[in-house]
C-alpha positions as CSV (number, residue, x, y, z in Angstrom):
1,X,-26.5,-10.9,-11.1
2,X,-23.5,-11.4,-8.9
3,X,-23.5,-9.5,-5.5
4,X,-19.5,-9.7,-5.4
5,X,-17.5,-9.7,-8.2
6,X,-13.9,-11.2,-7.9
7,X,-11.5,-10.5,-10.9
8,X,-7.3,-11.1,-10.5
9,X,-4.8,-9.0,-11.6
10,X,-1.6,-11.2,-11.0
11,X,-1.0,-11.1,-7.1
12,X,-4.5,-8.8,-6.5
13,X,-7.9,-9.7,-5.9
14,X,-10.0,-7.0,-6.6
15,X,-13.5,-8.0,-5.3
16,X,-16.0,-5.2,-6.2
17,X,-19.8,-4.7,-4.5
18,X,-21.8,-4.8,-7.8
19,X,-25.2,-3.4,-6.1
20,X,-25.0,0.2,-7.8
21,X,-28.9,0.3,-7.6
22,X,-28.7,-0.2,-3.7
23,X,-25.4,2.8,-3.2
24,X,-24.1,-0.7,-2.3
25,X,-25.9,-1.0,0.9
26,X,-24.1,-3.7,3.4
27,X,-27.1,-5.9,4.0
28,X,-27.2,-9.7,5.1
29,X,-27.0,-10.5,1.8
30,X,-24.0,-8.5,0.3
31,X,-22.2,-9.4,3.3
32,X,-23.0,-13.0,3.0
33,X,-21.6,-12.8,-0.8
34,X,-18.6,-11.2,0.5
35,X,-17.5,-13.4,3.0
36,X,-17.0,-16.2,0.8
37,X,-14.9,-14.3,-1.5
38,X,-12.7,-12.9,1.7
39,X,-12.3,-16.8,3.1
40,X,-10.8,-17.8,0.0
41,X,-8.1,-15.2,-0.5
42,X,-5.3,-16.7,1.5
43,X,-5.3,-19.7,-0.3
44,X,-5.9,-18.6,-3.6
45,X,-2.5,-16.9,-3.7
46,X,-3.6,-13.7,-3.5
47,X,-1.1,-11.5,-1.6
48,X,-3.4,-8.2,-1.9
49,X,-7.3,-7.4,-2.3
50,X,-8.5,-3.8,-3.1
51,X,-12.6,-4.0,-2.0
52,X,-14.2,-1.0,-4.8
53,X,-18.1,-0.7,-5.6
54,X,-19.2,-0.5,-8.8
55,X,-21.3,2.5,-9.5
56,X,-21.8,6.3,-7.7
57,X,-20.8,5.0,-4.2
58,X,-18.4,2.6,-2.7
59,X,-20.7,2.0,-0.3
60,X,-23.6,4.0,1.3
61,X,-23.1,2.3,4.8
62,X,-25.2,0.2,6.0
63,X,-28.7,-1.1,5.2
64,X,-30.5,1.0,8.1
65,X,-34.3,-0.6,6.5
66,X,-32.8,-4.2,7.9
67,X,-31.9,-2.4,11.2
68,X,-34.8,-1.1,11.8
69,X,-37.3,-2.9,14.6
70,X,-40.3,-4.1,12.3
71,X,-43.0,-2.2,14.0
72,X,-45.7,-3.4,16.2
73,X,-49.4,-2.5,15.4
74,X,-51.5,-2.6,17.6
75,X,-55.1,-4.9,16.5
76,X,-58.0,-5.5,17.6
């Protein structure tokens, strides 16, 4: 399953965050599918992009499980 979807209406890109089952969490990854995407829209003739989420949520914000420092244990 795409990450991004990008769909034209005449003159608009509409690229939509298709992650529903992650609130559309910006992670590396979703960010990374949506760069591409972004890059291409001046020359694709584009001359307007609406950015929507598919699901509940637009977007829940950011990832904060990828922020996190990965914890240190101490062993032995």
């Amino acid at each position: 399953m795409e990450a991004v979807r990008v769909t034209r209406e005449g003159p608009v890109a509409v690229l939509e965050l298709a992650r529903p089952e992650t609130g559309n969490a910006l992670d590396r990854a979703l960010v990374a599918a949506l760069s591409a995407p972004l890059a291409a829209l001046p020359a694709s003739g584009a001359r307007a992009a609406v950015l929507t989420g598919s699901g509940r949520h637009f977007s829940t914000g950011a990832n904060l499980a990828e922020l996190a420092p990965t914890p240190r244990w101490p062993t032995g």
